[in-house]
N, C-alpha and C positions, 0 to 999 in steps of 0.2 A: 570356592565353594559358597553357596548362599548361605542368607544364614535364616537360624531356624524362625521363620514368619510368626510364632509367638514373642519371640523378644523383639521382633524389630516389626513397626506397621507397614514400610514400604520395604519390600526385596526385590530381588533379582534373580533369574534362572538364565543361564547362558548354557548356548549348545552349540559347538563348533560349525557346524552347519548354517544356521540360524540368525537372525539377529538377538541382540542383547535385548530384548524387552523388560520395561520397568512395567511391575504388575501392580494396580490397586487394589489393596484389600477393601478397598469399599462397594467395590463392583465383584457380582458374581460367588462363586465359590473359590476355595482356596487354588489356583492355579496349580497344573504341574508344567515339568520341563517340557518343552515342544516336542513333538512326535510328528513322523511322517504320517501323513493322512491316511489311511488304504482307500483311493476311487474305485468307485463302482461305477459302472452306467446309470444315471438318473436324471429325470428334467428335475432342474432346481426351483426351490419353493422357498418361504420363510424358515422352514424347518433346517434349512442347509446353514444357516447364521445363527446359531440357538443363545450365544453368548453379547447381544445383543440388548443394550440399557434402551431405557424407553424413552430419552430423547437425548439429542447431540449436547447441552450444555453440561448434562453428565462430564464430558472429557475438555471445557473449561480448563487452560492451565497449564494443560498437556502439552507437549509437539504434537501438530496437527497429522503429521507423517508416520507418529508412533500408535496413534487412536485405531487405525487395523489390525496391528499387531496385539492390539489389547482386546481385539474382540478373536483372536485365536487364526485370522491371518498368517500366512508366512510371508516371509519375504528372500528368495534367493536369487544372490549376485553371485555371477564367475563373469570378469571380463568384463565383456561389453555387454553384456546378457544379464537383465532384469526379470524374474518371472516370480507373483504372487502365484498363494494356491490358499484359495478358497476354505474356511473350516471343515466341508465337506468331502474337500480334497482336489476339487476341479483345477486346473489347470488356467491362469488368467493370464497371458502374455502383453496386453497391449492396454492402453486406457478406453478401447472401445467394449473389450472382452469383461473390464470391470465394471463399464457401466452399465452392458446389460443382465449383467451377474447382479449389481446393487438393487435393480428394476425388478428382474426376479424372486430375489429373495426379498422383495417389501424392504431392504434395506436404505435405499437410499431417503436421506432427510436423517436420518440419523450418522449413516457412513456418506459421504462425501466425495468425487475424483480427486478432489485436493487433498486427500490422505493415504493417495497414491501418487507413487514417483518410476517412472523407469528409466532415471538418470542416472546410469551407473556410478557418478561423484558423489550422487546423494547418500550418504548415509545417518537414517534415519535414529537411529541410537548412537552419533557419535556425541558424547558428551558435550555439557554445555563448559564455556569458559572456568576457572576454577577465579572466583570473584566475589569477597564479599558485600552484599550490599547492603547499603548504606542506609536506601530506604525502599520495603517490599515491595510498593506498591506507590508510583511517584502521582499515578491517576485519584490513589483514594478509591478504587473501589468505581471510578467510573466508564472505565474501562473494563469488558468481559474478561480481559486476559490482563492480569496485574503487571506491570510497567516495573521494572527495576529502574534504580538509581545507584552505581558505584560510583567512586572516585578510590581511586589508589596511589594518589598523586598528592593532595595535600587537605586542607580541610575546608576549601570552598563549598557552596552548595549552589544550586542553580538562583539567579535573583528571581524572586515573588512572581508569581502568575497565578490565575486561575486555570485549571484544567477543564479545557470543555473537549469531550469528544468529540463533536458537530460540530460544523458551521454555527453560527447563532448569530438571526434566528433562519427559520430552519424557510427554506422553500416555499414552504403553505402560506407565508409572512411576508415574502417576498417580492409575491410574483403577482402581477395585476390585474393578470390574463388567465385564462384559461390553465390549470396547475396540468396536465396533461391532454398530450394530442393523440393518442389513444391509448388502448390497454387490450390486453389478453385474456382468455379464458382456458388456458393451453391445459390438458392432461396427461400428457406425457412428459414435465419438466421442461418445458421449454427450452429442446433442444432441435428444432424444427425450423429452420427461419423460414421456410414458407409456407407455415401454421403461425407461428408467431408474430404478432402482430409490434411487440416490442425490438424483436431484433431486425424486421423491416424496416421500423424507422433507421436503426444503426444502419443497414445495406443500404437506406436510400439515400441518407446520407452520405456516404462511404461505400462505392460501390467497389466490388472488390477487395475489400479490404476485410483481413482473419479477424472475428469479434473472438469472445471467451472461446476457449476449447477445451474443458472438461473444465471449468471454472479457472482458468491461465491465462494471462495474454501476452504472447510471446512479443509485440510490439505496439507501440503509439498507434491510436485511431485518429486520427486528426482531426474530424471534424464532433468527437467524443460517444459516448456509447451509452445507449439507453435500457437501463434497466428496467426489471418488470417493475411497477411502480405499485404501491397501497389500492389502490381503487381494481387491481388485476386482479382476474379469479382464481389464477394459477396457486396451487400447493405451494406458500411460501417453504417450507421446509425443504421440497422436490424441488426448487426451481433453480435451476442450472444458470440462468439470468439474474443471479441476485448474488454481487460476489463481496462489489464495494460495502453495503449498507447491511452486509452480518456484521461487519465491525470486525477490530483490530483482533485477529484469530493468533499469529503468530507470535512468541515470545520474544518483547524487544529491552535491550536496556541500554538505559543513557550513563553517562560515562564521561571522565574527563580526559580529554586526550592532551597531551604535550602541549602543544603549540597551537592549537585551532579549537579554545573552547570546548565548548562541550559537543557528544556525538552520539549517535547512535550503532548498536551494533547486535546482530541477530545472536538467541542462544542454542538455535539449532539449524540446521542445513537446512537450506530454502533453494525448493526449484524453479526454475527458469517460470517464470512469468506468474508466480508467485504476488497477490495481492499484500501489503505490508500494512499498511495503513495509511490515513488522508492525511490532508493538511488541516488545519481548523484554526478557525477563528473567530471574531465577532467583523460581522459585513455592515462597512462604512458608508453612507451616503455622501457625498461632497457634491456641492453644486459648484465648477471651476470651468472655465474654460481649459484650452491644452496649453495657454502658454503661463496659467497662475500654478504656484508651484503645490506637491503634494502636500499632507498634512504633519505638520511638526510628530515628531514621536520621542518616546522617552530616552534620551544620550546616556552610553555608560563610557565614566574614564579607564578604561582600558585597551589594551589592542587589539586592533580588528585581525573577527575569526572569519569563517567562512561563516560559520552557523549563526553569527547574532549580526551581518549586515543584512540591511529592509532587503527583501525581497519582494518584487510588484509585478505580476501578471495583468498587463497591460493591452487592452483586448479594444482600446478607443485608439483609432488612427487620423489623421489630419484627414482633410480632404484630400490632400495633395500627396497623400501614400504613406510612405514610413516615416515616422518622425524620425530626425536625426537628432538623436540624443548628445550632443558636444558641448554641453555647456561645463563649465567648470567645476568640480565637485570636490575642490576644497583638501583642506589639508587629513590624510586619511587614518593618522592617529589622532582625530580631535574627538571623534565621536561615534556610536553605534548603534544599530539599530536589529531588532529582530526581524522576522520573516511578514512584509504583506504584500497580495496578492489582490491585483487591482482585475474587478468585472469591464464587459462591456458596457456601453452606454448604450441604449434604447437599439439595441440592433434591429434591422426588420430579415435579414436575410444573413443565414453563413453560409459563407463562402469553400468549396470540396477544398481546397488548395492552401493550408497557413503551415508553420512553423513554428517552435518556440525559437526565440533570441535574446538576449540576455543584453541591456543597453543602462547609461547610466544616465542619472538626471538627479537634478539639486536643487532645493528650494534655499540655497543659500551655504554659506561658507560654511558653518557650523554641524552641517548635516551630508551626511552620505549615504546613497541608496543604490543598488543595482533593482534592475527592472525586467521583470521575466515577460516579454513580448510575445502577446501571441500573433505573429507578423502576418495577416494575410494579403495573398497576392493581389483579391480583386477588393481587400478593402473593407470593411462593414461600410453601410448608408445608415440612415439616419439620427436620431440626434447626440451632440455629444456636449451636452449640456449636462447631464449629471454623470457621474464617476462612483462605480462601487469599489471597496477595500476590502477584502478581506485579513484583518488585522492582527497576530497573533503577539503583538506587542503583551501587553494584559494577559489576555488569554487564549488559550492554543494548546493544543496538544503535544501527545510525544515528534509530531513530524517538525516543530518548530526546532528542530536539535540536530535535524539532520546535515551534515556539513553537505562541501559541494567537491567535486573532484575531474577532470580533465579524462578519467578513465571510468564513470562511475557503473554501480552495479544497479541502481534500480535509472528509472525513469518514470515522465510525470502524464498522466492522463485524466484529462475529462470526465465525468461520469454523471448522466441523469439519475436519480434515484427519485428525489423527495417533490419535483418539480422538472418539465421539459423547456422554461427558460431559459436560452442560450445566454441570458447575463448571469446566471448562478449555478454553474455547474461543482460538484462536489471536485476538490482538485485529491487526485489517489497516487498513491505509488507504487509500481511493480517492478518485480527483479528482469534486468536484464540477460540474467547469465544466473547459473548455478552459484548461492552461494556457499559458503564453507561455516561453520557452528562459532562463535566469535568474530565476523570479519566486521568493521564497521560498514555499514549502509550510506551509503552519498548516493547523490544524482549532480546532474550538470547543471551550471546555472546559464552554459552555451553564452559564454560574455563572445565580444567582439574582440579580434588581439589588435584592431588596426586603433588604435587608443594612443593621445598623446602622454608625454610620460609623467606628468604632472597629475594627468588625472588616472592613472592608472594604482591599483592595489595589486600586489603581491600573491601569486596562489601559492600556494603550502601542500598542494596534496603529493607533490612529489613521485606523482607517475610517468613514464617514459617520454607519454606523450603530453607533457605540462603545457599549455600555453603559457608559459610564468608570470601573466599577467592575469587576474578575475576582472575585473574592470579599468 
């Protein structure tokens, strides 16, 4: 039974039908239990969504999946079979049918496709983890959605960082050229690419290739995906092109796992292609050639996790094609490093055709690094005299937590937001697969298994398909 909303500020009304919906008392009038709609024939207007707050940071906090249900949505599963219905009663079967119901009803910029799922696993009110933590809010406040921090293992804390949610600095600081090669003026949400003059760039890059689809992406773009940028005329609120740079929407929490430092792990069911949040850090200049070694970073005496060795997105190639990373990389209990991700140098042209690869390299015995390669087939040209890093050593956000795994659930993509220079793309992550409300969050760090055994580490995630070596 609920209990009575004078004694308690947040309840619950549950109806076997129905889902579990958590109701705010700070939106609205006092809710009742859910009721079958009666539809009527009607063309739909704003009057059909009447439960409707005046902007999306309203639901701030929330699962992103449960913010429909809180505006008087239904949601009914049997089976394979997903169908909302509308406050007015309508019938919405499909993500096409909800977004011209969102358009209609003036709703969208406030409701979102991304607070719809019709993944029968999804379930949208299954509780989060039962976990105390440790500390509410591990961003401080700079993150929109506050970041937990548990440990239920012992009384370690994460070692010092600053938390930045962006890159730093940002794009507009960056870049020496021209900050955008064009922009939009779209009115209907920029879901048009050929109106769209942002998502042309994606297709001309990537021909063929699925961009966002109701704000999702169910796979890697590989040559990266350009979003509607600041200087576009497009309804930022409306625009269906703007997924990376709303910022970290879903509820994440870091956590100490067993054996593999620290991790991250979602508090609510996340659908397939599901944005989670970036990577971040502060972006290194280094002026080196390819054969002087990377930049020293700070060593912890402990044993190496997946989440606290360097990570380098390595986007500069030899002339002569892939580097072959076999140098020796030293003894791999001596020392460790966090997550950086190395830019391209002065590219003039990307190439349709690369891959990420995961390769090792050592500025020395004392120091060990895996290197996230972005491998391509025809190469970058010119110069590769300067080297960018992006460093979460210092500081970085919650993605610097994320371990690595042989079967992982998210993956890593490219994204223009703040600037269209291929040396500084925002690096993001999206779910591969449906996931479940507590699972931890990995991605691949795609190492090589053909590794001599001296220089190889140990992976830990312990899935079917382990390579049992990370590097």
């Amino acid at each position: 039974e609920p209990e009575d909303p004078g004694s308690n500020p947040t309840y619950y009304h549950c109806c076997e039908s129905f889902d579990l919906v958590m109701l705010s008392p700070a939106f609205g009038d006092p809710p009742t239990p859910p009721s079958e709609p009666c539809f009527e024939p009607h063309d739909c207007s704003s009057a059909c969504v009447p439960h409707l707050p005046p902007h999306a940071d309203h639901f701030l906090g929330q699962n992103p999946l449960q913010v429909a249900l809180l505006c008087r949505f239904q949601r009914h599963s049997e089976g394979l079979e997903v169908l909302y219905k509308g406050p007015c009663g309508r019938s919405l079967s499909s993500m096409e049918a909800v977004l011209r119901y969102l358009l209609k009803t003036e709703s969208l910029g406030v409701l979102h496709p991304g607070n719809f799922s019709f993944s029968p696993v999804v379930q949208p009110t299954r509780a989060p983890p039962a976990a105390s933590p440790r500390r509410r809010d591990l961003s401080q406040g700079a993150e929109p959605v506050p970041v937990q921090l548990c440990n239920e293992l012992d009384a370690a804390n994460p070692p010092q960082f600053r938390y930045r949610k962006d890159r730093w600095p940002h794009g507009c600081y960056l870049s020496r050229g021209p900050l955008f090669t064009d922009c939009c003026d779209c009115t209907d949400g920029c879901g048009d690419a050929r109106a769209c003059a942002c998502l042309r760039l994606s297709l001309r890059a990537a021909a063929g290739t699925e961009l966002y689809r109701h704000q999702r992406l169910q796979r890697p773009v590989p040559t990266g995906l350009y979003e509607c940028s600041p200087w576009c005329g497009c309804d930022r609120s409306r625009c269906l092109n703007r997924v990376v740079q709303r910022g970290l929407r879903v509820r994440l929490q870091v956590f100490r796992t067993e054996d593999r430092g620290w991790g991250v792990r979602c508090q609510d069911d996340l659908d397939s292609g599901t944005f989670v949040c970036t990577y971040a850090g502060v972006v290194l200049h280094s002026g080196r050639s390819g054969d002087e070694p990377l930049p020293p970073k700070r060593a912890r005496d402990e044993t190496m996790s997946d989440d606290e060795v360097e990570v380098v997105d390595e986007w500069t190639l030899p002339a002569g094609g892939v580097k072959d990373s076999s140098t020796d990389t030293g003894n791999p209990s001596t020392s460790l490093h966090v997550p950086v991700i190395q830019c391209p140098a002065e590219p003039e042209k990307l190439q349709a055709s690369n891959r990420f690869k995961l390769s090792a390299a050592t500025p020395g015995d004392s120091v060990r690094k895996k290197q996230l390669r972005l491998e391509q087939l025809g190469g970058w040209t010119g110069s590769q005299e300067h080297v960018h890093y992006l460093d979460a050593t210092k500081e970085g956000n919650v993605g610097r937590f994320i371990n690595h795994s042989c079967s992982p659930n998210l993956f890593v993509q490219s994204v223009f937001t703040d600037t269209h220079d291929p040396r500084f793309p925002v690096v993001a992550f999206f779910t591969t697969r449906p996931v479940e409300a507590g699972t931890e969050l990995t991605w691949n760090y795609s190492c090589s298994a053909k590794r001599e055994r001296q220089r190889e580490v140990p992976c830990l995630c312990s899935q079917e398909n382990c390579q049992k070596w990370l590097i």
